[in-house]
C-alpha distance (Angstrom), angle and dihedral (degrees) to the residues before:
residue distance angle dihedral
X1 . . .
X2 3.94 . .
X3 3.92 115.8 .
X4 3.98 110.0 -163.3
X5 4.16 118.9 -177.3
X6 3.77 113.0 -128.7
X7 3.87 129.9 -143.0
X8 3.41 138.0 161.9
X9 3.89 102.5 -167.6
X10 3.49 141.8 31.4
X11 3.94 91.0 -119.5
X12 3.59 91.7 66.1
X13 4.02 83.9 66.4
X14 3.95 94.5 62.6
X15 4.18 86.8 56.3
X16 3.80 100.5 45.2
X17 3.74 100.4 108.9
X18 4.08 80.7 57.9
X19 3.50 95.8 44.9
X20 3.42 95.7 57.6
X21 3.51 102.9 34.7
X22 3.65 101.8 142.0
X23 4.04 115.1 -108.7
X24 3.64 133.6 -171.8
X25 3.46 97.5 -154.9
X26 3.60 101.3 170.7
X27 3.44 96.9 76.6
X28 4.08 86.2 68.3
X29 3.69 113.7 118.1
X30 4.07 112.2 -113.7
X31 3.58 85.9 -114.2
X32 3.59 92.2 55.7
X33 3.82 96.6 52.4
X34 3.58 93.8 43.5
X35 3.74 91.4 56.6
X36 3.86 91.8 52.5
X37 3.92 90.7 46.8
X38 4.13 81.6 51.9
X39 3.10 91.2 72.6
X40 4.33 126.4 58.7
X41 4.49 81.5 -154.1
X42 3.73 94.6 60.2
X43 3.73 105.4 28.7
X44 3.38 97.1 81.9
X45 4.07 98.8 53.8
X46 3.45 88.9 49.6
X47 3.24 91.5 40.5
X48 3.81 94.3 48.0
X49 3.91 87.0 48.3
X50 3.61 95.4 50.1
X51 3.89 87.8 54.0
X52 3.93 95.1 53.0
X53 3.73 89.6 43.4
X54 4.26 91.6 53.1
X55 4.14 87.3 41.4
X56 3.57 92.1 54.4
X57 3.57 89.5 50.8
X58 3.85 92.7 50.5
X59 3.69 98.0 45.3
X60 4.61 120.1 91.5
X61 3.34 110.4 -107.9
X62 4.00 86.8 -96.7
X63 3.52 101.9 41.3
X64 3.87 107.9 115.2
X65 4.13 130.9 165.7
X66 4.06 112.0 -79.5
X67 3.54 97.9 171.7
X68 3.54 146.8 59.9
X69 4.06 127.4 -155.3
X70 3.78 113.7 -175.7
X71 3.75 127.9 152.7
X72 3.88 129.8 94.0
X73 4.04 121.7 -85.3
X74 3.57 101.8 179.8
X75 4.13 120.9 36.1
X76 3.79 120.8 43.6
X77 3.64 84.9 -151.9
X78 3.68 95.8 70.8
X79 4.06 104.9 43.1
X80 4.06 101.4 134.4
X81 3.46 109.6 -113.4
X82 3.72 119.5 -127.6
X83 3.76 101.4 -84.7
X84 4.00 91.0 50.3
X85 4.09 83.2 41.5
X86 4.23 94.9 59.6
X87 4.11 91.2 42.3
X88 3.96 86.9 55.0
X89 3.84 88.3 46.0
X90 3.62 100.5 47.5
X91 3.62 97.2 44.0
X92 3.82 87.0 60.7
X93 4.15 84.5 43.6
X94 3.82 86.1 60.6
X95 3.47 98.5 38.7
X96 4.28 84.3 48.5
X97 3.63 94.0 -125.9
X98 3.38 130.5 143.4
X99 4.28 121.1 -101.4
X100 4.11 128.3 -124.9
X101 3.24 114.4 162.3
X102 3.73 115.9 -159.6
X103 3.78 127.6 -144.5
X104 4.41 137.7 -176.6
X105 3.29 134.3 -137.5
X106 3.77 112.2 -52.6
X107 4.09 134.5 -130.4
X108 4.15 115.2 -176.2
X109 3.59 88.0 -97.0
X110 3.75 98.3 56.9
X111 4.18 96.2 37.4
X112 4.25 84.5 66.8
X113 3.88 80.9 61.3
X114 3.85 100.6 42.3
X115 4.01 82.5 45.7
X116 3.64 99.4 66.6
X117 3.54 94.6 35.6
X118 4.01 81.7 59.3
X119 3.75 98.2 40.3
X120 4.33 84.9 62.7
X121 4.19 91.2 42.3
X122 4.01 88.0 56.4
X123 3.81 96.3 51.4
X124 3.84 83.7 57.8
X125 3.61 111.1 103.2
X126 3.90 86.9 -150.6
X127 3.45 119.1 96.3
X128 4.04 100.0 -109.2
X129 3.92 123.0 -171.2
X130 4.08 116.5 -143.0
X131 4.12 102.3 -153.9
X132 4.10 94.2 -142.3
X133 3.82 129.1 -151.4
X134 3.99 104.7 163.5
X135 4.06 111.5 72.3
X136 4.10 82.4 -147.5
X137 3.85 85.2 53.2
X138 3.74 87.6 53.9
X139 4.04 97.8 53.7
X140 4.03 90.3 47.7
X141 3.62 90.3 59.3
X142 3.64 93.5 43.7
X143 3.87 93.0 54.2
X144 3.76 99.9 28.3
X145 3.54 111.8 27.5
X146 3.88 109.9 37.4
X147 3.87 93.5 157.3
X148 4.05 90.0 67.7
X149 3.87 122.4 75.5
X150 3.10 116.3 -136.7
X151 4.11 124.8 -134.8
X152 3.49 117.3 -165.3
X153 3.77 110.8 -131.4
X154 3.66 136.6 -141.7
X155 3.35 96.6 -95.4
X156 3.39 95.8 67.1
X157 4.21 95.5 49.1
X158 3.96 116.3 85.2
X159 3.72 104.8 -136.4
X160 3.84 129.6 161.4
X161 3.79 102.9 -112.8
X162 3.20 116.3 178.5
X163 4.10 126.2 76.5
X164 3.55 96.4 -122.7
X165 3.69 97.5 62.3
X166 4.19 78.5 62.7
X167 3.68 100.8 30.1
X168 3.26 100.4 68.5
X169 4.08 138.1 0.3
X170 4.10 126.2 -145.0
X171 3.72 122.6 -97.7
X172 4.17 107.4 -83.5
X173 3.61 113.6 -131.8
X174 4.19 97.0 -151.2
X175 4.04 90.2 -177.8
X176 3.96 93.6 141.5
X177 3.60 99.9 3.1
X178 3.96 121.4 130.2
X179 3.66 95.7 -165.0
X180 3.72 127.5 99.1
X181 4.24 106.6 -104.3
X182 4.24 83.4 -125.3
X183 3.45 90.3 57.1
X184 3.89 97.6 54.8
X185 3.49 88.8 39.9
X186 3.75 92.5 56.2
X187 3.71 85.0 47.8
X188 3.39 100.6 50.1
X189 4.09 83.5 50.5
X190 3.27 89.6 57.4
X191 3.44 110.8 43.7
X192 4.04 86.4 61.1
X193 4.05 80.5 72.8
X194 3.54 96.8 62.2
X195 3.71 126.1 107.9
X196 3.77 140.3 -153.5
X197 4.10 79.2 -114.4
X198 3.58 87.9 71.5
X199 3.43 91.2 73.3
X200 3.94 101.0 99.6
X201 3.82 93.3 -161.2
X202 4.21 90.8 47.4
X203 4.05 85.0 51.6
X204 3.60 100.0 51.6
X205 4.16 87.3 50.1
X206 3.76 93.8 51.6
X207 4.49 85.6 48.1
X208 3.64 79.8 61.4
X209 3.48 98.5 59.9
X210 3.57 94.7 39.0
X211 3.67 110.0 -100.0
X212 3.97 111.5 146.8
X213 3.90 94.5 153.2
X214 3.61 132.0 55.0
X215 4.22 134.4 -172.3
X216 3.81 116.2 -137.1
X217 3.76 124.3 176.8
X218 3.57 120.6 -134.5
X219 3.77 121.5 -92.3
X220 3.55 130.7 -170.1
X221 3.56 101.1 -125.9
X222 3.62 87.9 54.0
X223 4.13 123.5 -124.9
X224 3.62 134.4 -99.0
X225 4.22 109.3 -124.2
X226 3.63 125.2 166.4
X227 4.05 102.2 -168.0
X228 3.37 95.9 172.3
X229 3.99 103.7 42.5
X230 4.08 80.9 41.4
X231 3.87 100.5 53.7
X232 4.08 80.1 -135.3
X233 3.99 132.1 121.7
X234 4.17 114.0 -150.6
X235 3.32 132.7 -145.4
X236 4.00 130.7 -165.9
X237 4.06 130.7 -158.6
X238 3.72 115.3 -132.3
X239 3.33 143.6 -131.4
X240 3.60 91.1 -7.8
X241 4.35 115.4 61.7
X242 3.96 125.3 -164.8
X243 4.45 105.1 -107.5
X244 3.78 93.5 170.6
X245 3.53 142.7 -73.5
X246 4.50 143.9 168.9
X247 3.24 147.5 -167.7
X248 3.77 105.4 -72.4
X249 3.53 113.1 74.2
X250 3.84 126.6 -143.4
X251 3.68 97.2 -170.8
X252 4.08 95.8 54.3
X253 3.78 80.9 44.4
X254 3.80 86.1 71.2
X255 3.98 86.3 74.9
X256 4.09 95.1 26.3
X257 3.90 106.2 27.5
X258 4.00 89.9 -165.9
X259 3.92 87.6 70.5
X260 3.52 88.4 68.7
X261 4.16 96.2 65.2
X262 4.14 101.1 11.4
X263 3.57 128.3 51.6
X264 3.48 110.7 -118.9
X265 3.79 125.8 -158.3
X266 3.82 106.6 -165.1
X267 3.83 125.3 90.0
X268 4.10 114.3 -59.0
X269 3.79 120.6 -140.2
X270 4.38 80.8 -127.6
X271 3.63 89.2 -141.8
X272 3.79 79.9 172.5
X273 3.62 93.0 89.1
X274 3.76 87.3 50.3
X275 3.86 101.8 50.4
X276 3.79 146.8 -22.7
X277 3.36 126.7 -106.5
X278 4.07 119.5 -133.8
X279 3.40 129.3 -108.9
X280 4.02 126.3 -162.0
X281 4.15 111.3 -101.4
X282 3.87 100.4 -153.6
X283 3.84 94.1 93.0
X284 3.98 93.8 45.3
X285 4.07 127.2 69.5
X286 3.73 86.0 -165.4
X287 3.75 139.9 53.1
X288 3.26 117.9 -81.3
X289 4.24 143.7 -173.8
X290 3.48 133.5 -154.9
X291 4.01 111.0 -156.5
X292 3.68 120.6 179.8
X293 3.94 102.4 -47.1
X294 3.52 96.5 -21.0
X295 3.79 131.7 89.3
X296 4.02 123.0 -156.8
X297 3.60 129.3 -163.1
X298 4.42 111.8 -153.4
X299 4.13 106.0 -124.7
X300 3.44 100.4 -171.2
X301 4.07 102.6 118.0
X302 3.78 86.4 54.6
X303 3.66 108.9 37.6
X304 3.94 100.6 91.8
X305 3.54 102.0 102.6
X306 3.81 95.1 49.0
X307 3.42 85.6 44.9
X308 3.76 84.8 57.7
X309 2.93 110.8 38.5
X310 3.68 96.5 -111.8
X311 3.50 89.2 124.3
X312 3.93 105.9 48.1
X313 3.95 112.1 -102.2
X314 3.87 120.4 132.3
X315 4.04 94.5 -165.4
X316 3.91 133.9 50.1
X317 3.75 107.6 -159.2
X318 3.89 96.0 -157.6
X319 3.96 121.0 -153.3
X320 3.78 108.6 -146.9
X321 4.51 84.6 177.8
X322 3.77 123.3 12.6
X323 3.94 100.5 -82.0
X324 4.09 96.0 -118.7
């Protein structure tokens, strides 16, 4: 199993020795937790602590991290620029561990940025993954930067992600139906596993452009992979899973309402890195955040077998901070 460090700015650097300050956080009372999870501000240090403390748990005695993703999947607004891009990639140079840099969906404005970040990764004579979310992303690299690998992110696999798909199933009418009702159940079950990747005709296409890993988040239900039969290596993000998210942003929108209906391309006050923004709880069974335009679900309870390796990932791509 591969363990690789993920952060999306350089600020996250300057508080790594808190970040990782080691935890045991299941010695906290009930009441305790429950308090944190109250409240959308603290959930996600706890939460982030309680995910180091169950990785360290999961991880050999001489497993350590070997890779570093940083990069930004999910706002345009906050792709590192080139300077912030070679600090990120030299730290993991001194630390000798392995480079992925990670990168969103893409407008023409932002794909100038992403380009010269690229045009530095390819005169590297390491062998440098780009994590890709933009199918016109994908293509460039494939014609222009051969030396990269590309990863195909999470944005760009269909997954059911939210606990109720799994949780619980609609009432079967079986007027007319031969099967046994446990047998459509258990298909039902199942079918929430599938991917987009299981599409044979969808695989062979990404081949062609050069896509041999793909990123995953974690979903309770669990997902169905076939690396073998596939020719492709997986990777999940942990403690921290994908819900949904878009361009327009309703937590810049508390400084420029229009940003919460329009997309707006001029400069944003990023009050992300300043706060996060609430979302309602009655459609989620588990904690989750909302930063900037992004909302994350916490997978914790049901991470075991990727943690594993029960379900068939080679890499954890651990998120000390929500990556926005």
């Amino acid at each position: 199993m591969e363990f690789a460090f993920y952060l999306s700015t350089i600020s996250d650097f300057k508080k790594i020795a808190d970040i990782l300050c080691p935890v045991d956080c299941t010695k906290a009372s009930a009441e305790i937790i429950q308090a944190f999870f109250g409240d959308i501000y603290q959930r996600e240090h706890y939460g982030n602590l309680i995910g180091l403390e169950t990785l360290q748990r999961s991880m050999l005695k001489n497993e350590k991290f070997s890779r570093l993703y940083f990069g930004q999947e999910f706002c345009e607004f906050l792709i590192p620029n080139l300077e912030e891009l070679k600090k990120a990639y030299y730290i993991s140079r001194q630390l000798d561990w392995d480079f992925s840099y990670t990168t969103g969906c893409l407008t023409e404005n932002s794909i100038e940025k992403v380009k010269k970040n690229l045009d530095f990764l390819a005169q590297e004579k390491k062998e440098i993954e780009v994590v890709v979310n933009d199918i016109g992303l994908l293509s460039l690299i494939a014609e222009e930067f051969t030396s990269l690998r590309p990863v195909l992110g999470r944005l760009l696999i269909k997954q059911k992600r939210l606990d109720s798909y799994s949780s619980s199933l609609r009432q079967i009418n079986m007027e007319g139906i031969d099967n046994s009702y446990e047998k459509i159940v258990n298909n039902q079950t199942e079918s929430l596993k599938t991917l987009n990747l299981s599409i044979s005709g969808y695989r062979q296409e990404l081949k062609k452009l050069g896509i041999n890993r793909v990123d995953i988040d974690i979903v309770s239900q669990g997902v169905y992979l076939e690396p073998e039969a596939w020719n492709i290596s997986f990777s999940c993000y942990y403690p921290w899973a994908y819900i949904t998210g878009g361009r327009t942003c309703p937590t810049a929108a508390i400084a420029d309402p229009i940003r919460e209906f329009v997309v707006v391309d001029k400069s944003c006050s990023k009050l992300c890195r300043e706060m996060n923004r609430s979302v309602s709880d009655s459609q989620f069974f588990k904690p989750v955040v909302q930063r900037g335009n992004t909302v994350f679900i916490f997978v914790n309870d049901y991470s075991s077998p990727y943690l594993s390796g029960d379900i068939p990932v080679d890499r954890i791509i651990f998120e000390p901070v929500i990556p926005i």
